[in-house]
N, C-alpha and C positions, 0 to 999 in steps of 0.2 A: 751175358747180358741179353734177357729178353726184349728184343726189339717189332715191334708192331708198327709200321707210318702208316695205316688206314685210319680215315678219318677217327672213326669210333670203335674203341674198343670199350668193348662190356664182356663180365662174365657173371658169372654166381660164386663167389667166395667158395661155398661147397665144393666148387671142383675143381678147385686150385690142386695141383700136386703138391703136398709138400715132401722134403725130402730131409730129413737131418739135419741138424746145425745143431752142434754141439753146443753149451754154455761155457766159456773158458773156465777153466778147472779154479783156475787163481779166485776166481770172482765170487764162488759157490761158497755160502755161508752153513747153510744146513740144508741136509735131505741130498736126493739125486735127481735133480730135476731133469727131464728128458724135454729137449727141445724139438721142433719142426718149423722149419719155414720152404715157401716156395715166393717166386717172385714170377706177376704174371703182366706187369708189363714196366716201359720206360717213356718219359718223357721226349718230348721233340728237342729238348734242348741238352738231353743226359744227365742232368742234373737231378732229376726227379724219375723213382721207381714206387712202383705200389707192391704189397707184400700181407699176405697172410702167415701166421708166426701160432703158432699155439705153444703150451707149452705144461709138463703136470707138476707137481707141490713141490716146490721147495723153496730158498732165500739165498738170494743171490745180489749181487752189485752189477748194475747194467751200464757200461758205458757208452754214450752219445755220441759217436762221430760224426754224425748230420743231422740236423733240424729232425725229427721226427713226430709226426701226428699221429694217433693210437686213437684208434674208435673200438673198444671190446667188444666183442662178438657171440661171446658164451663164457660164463666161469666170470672168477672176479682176482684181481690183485689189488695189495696193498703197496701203493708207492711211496715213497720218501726221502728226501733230503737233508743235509744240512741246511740247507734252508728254504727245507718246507716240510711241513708237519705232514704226517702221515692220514693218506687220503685213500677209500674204497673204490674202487674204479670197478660197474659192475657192467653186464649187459648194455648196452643202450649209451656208455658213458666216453667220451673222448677227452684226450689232454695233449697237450704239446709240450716238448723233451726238446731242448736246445741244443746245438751240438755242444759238445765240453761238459754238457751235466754229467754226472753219475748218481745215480737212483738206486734205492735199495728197492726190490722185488718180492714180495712176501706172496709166493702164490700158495693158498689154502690147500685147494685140491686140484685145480686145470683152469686155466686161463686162452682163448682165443681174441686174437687179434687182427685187425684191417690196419696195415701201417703204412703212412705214405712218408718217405725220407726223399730230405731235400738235402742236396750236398752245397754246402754254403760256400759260391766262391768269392776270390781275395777279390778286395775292396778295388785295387787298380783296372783290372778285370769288369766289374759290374758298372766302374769307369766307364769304359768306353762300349761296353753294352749299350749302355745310355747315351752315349755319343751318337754311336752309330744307329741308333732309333731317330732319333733328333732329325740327324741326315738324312736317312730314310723320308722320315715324316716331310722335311722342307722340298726334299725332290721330289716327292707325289705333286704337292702342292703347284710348285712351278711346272 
């Protein structure tokens, strides 16, 4: 896990390393899609990483284990669900992937992505998250 605690981190997408990341075999509909990602930083709280991800043509099923936002970056994919009709995702375009989706992937020729994954935690948990802010907040106060 890349970890950074300076205030600001900034890069250029462009020079992110990426390094391999295979697409599970299982998931691979048609073609051989070749993936990359690198991950170039994490949140103060762990729960949140940002990631650049490319990847070249093929059709695949992508599954969701965290919140995921997608801003594309170059190239375009076809996304879709059971229920959601299939949608062009080009340059310029972002959408949000909930954890437990599964998307089918139609990349024409190369897809490039900005992804920010949030790992959704249990509800008793974000409990006292909020507790303990409440807390916080009243002891400043007094």
């Amino acid at each position: 896990i890349l970890m950074n605690w300076t205030p600001i981190v900034a890069v250029s997408l462009d020079d992110v390393e990426l390094h391999e990341d295979p697409i599970d075999p299982d998931w691979i509909h048609d073609g051989t899609p070749v993936a990359r990602s690198g991950q170039w930083s994490t949140g103060s709280d762990l729960t949140t990483t940002t990631h650049v991800w490319d990847c070249t043509a093929g059709r695949f099923t992508w599954h969701f284990g965290a919140d995921e936002i997608v801003h594309i970056v170059e190239g375009s994919v076809i996304v879709s669900s059971d229920d959601a009709d299939p949608r062009i995702l080009r340059a310029g375009d972002a959408a949000l992937f909930r954890a437990g989706t599964s998307a089918l992937w139609e990349v024409p020729e190369y897809v490039r992505k900005h992804a920010i994954l949030h790992r959704v935690m249990p509800a008793p948990l974000i409990f006292g998250f909020r507790v303990a802010g409440k807390l916080r907040s009243l002891v400043r106060r007094g």
